[in-house]
C-alpha positions as CSV (number, residue, x, y, z in Angstrom):
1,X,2.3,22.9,-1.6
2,X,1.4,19.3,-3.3
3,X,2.7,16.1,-4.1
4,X,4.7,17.4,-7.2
5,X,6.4,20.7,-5.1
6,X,7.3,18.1,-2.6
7,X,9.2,15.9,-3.8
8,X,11.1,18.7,-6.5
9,X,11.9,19.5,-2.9
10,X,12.9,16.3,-1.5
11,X,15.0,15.3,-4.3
12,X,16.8,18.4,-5.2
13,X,17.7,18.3,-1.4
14,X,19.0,15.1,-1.8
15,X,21.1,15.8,-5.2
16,X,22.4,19.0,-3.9
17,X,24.0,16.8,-0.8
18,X,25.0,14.1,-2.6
19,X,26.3,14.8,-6.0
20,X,30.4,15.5,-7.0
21,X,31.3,13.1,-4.0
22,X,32.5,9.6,-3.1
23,X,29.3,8.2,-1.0
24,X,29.4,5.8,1.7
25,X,27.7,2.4,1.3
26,X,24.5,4.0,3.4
27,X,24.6,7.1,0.8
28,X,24.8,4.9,-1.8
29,X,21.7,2.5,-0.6
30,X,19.5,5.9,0.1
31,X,20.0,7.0,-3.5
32,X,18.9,3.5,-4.5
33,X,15.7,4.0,-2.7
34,X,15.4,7.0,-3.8
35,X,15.4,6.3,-7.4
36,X,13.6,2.9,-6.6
37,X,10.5,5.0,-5.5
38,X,10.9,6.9,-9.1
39,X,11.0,3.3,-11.0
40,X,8.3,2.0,-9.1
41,X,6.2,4.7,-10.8
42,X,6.7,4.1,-13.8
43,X,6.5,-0.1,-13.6
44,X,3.0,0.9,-12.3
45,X,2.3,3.6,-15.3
46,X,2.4,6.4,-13.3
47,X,4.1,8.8,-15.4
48,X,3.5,12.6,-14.7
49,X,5.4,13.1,-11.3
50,X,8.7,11.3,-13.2
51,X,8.2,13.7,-16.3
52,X,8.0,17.0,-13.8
53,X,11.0,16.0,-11.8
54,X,13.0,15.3,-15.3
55,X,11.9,18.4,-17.0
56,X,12.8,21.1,-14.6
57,X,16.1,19.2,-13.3
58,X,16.9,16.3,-15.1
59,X,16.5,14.4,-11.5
60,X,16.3,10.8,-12.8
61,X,19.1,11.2,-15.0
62,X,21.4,12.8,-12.5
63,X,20.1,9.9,-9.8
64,X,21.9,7.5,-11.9
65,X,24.8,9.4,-12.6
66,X,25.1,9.7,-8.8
67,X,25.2,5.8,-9.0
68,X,27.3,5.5,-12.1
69,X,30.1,7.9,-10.5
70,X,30.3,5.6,-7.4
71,X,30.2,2.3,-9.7
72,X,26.6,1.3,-8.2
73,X,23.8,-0.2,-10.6
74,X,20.4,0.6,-9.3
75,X,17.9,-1.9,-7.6
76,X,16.4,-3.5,-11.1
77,X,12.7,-4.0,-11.5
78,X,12.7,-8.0,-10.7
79,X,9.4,-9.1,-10.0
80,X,7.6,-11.3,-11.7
81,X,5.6,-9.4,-14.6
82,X,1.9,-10.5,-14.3
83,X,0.0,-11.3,-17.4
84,X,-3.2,-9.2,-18.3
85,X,-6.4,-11.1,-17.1
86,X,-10.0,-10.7,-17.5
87,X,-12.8,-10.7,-15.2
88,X,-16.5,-12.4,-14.6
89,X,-19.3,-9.8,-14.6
90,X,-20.8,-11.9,-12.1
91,X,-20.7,-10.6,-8.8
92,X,-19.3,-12.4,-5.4
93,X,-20.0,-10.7,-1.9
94,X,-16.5,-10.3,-0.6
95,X,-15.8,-12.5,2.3
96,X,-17.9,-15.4,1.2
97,X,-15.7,-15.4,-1.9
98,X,-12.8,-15.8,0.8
99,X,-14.2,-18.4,2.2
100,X,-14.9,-20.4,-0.9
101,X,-11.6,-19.9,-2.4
102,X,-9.6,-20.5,0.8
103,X,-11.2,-23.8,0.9
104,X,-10.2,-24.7,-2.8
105,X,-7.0,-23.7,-2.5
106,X,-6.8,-26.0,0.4
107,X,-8.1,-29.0,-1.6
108,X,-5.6,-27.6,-4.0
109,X,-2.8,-29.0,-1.5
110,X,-0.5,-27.2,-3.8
111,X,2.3,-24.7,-2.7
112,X,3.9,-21.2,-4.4
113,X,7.6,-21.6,-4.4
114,X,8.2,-17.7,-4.4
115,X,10.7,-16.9,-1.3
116,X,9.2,-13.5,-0.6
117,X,5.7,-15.4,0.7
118,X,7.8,-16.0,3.6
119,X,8.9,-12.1,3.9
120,X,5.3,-11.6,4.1
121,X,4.6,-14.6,6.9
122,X,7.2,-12.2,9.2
123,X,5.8,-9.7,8.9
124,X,2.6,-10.9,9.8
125,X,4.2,-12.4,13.0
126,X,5.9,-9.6,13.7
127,X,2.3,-7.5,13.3
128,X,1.0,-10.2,16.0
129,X,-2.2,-11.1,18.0
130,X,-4.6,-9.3,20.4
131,X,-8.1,-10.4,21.4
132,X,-9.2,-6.5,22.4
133,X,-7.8,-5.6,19.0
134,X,-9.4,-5.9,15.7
135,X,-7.7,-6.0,12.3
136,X,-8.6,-4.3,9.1
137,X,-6.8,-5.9,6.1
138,X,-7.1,-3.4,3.4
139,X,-6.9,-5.3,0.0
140,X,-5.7,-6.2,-2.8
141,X,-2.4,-6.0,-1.3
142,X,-3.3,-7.2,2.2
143,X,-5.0,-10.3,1.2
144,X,-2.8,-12.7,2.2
145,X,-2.1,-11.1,5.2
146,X,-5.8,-11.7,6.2
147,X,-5.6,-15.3,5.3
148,X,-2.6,-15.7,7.2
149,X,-4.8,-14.4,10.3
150,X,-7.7,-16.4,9.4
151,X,-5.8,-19.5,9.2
152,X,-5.2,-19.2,12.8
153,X,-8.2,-18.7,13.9
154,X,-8.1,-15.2,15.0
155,X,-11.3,-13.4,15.2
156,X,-12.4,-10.0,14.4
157,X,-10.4,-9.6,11.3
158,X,-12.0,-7.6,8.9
159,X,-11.2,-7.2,4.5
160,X,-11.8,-4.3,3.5
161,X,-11.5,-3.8,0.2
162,X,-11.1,0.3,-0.2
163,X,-8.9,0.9,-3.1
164,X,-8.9,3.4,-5.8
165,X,-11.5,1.6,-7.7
166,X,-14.1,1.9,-4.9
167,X,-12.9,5.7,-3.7
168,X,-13.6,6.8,-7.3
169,X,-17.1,4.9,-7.7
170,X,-18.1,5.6,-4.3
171,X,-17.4,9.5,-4.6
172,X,-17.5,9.8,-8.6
173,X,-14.5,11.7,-8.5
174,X,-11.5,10.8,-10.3
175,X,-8.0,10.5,-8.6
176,X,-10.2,10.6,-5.3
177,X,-7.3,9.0,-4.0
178,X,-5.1,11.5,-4.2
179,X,-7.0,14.3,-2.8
180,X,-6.6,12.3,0.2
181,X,-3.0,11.6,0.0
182,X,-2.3,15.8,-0.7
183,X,-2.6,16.3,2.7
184,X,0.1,13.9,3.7
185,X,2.5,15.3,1.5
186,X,1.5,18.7,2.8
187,X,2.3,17.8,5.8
188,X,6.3,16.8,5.5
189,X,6.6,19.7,3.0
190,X,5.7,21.7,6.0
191,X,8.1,20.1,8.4
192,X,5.7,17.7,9.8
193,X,8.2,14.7,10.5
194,X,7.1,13.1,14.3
195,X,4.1,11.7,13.8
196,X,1.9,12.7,16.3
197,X,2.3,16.6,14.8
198,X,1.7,15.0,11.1
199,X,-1.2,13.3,12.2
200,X,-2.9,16.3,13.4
201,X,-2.3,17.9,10.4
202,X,-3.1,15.6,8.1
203,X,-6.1,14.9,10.0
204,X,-7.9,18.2,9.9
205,X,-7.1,18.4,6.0
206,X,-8.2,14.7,5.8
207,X,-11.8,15.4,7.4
208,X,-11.9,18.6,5.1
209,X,-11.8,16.6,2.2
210,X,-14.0,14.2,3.3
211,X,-16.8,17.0,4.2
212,X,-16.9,17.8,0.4
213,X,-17.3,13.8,-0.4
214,X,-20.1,12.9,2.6
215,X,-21.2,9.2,1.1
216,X,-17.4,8.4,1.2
217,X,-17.6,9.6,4.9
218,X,-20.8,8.2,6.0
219,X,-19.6,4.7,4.6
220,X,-16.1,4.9,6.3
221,X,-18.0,5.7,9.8
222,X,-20.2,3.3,9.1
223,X,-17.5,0.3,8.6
224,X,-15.2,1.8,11.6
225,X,-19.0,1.9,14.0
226,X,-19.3,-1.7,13.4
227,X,-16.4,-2.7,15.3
228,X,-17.2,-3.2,19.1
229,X,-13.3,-3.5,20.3
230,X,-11.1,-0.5,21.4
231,X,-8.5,-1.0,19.1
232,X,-8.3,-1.4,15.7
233,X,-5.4,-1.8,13.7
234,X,-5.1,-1.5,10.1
235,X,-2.8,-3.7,8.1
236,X,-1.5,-2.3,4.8
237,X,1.6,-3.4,2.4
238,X,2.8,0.4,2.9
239,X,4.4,3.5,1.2
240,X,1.8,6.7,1.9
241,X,-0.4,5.5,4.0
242,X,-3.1,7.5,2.6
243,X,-6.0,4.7,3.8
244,X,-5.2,4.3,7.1
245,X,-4.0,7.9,8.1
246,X,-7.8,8.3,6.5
247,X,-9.5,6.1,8.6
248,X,-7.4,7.3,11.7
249,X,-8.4,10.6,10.9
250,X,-12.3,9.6,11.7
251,X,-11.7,7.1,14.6
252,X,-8.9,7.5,17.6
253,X,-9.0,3.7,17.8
254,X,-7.3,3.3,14.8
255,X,-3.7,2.2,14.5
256,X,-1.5,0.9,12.0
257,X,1.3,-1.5,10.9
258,X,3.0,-1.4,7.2
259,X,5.6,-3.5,5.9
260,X,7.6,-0.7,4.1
261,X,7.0,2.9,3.4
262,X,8.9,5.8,0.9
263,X,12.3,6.7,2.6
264,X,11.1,10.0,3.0
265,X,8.6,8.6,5.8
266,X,10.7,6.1,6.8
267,X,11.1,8.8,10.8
268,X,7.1,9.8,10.4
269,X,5.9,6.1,10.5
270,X,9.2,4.5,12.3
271,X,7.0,2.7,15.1
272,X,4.4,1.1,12.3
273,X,7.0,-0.6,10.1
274,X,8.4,-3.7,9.8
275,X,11.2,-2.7,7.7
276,X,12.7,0.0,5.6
277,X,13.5,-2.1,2.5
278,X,10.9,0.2,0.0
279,X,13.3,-1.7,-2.7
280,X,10.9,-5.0,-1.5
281,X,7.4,-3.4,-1.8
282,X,6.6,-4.2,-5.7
283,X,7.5,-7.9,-4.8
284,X,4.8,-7.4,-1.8
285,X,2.1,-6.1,-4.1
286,X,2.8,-8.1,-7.3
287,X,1.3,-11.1,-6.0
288,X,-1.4,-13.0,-8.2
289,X,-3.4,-13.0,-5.7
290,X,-3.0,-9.4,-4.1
291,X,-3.1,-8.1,-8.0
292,X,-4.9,-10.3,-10.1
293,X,-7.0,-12.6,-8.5
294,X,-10.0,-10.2,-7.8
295,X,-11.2,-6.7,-8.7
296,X,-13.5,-4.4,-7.0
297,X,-17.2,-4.3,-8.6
298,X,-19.1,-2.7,-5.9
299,X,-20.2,-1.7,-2.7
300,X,-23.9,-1.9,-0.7
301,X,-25.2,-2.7,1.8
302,X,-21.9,-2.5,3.6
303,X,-20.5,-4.8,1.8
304,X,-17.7,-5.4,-0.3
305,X,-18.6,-7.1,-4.1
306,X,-15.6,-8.2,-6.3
307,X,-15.2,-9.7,-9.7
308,X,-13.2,-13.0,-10.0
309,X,-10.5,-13.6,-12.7
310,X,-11.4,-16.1,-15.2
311,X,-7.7,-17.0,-16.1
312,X,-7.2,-20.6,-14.7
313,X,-3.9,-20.1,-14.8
314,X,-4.0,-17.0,-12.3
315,X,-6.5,-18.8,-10.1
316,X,-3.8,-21.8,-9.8
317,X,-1.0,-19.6,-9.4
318,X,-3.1,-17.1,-6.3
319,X,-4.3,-20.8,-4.6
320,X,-0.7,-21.8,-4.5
321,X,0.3,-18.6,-3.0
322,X,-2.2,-19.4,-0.5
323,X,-1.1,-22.6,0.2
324,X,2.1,-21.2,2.1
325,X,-0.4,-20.2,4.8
């Protein structure tokens, strides 16, 4: 079982039932999805899964035959495409870094005219407010869900920033990030679909994996020890979940909300979505400032440290995306 066995699987299912037919308008959206997730891949240079799933059964190329035959064009790749941009070696302590450039931007006074900012601001209401609850914002992609939350005062909101940068530094394994997400797609490939019997599978694989990688653990417990309320819930842009199904696995407090997740999850994780337009989750994470504006350095002392872009331009264009807060 794996991540490349499951979705040879998945998609091969999904061929088999809907090629050499007429497909309803539903049908017709699910294969969009379904090759969207494919696209996605490769916008972000992620090429081996698409290069599997073409070799043994040509699945991208009959995907869009599937839509060709029923007179459908596939959903394009239309977000903006972010220039390359360099960072400062000097390093900024996360959250007093937020603070300083949530207070620019507001001097700034300037406002993104992007539409999907206020796709983003929904889902952020719809996520809403409790003072026993505490919110973990997991950036890049969360960020401006955090500010959102810190504009209105709401307290115990943490950023944290545990991406694929800081797994692989903090373990010194490569791809750390997807030894953690195995276990998820181990889990549907072995039927797994209500969530409370994929959580517990993916939770005794989870803590395996995190017994052979014990500064990775230590630091997780450590972060999740520090907060004092009984609830925490984790806010992510979505499609695995891999982070907060991790963090789950090590505290029962933990809950979380997603805007979108992969179709194939879309049953598993019903109750923790906002919606189930995957086709919308590049525009979510293609932000300049969820994807440019800063990078993980480091972490110690439990703290976050980032590097700042030094591209003016994507400093102007992340305070205006702020400014819809």
């Amino acid at each position: 079982m794996g991540i490349v066995s499951f979705h040879k699987k998945y998609y091969l299912g999904k061929l088999e039932e809907y090629e050499n037919r007429i497909l309803s308008d539903a049908e017709l959206y699910d294969v969009k999805q379904l090759l969207k997730v494919l696209d996605d891949l490769t916008d972000e240079g992620y090429t081996s899964l698409n290069n599997a799933l073409e070799s043994d059964f040509s699945c991208l190329t009959r995907l869009r035959s599937v839509l060709q035959k029923n007179e459908t064009i596939p959903f394009p790749v239309d977000h903006e495409k972010l220039p390359n941009t360099a960072y400062s070696s000097r390093e900024y302590e996360l959250e007093d870094l937020l603070e300083d450039l949530i207070d620019e931007a507001g001097k700034k006074g300037s406002t993104s005219s992007n539409p999907f900012l206020k796709e983003i601001y929904r889902y952020c209401e719809w996520v809403g407010q409790d003072d026993d609850t505490a919110y973990v914002f997991l950036l890049r992609d969360a960020l401006l869900p955090y500010i959102f939350f810190k504009s209105r005062g709401v307290k115990n909101i943490c950023p944290w920033l545990i991406s694929r940068r800081f797994l692989e530094d903090v373990t010194k394994t490569e791809n750390m990030d997807e030894e953690l997400r195995l276990p998820l797609y181990e889990a549907l490939e072995s039927g797994h679909t209500s969530f409370d019997t994929f959580s517990s599978f993916c939770r005794e694989r989870i803590l395996k994996a995190l017994d052979n990688h014990q500064e990775l653990k230590t630091i997780l417990l450590d972060l999740l020890g520090s907060i004092k309320q009984n609830r925490i819930m984790v806010i992510e842009s979505g499609y695995m979940g891999t982070i907060p199904m991790t963090l789950k696995s090590l505290d029962d407090r933990v809950d979380f909300r997603m805007f979108t997740t992969a179709p194939f999850l879309y049953k598993t994780y019903q109750d923790k979505l906002f919606c189930r337009r995957y086709e919308d989750l590049r525009s979510f994470e293609t932000l300049y400032s969820q994807d440019l504006l800063l990078r993980y350095s480091s972490y110690r002392n439990e703290r976050f440290y980032v590097n700042i872009s030094k591209d003016e331009f994507v400093k102007k264009k992340s305070f205006m995306e702020f400014g819809q807060n």
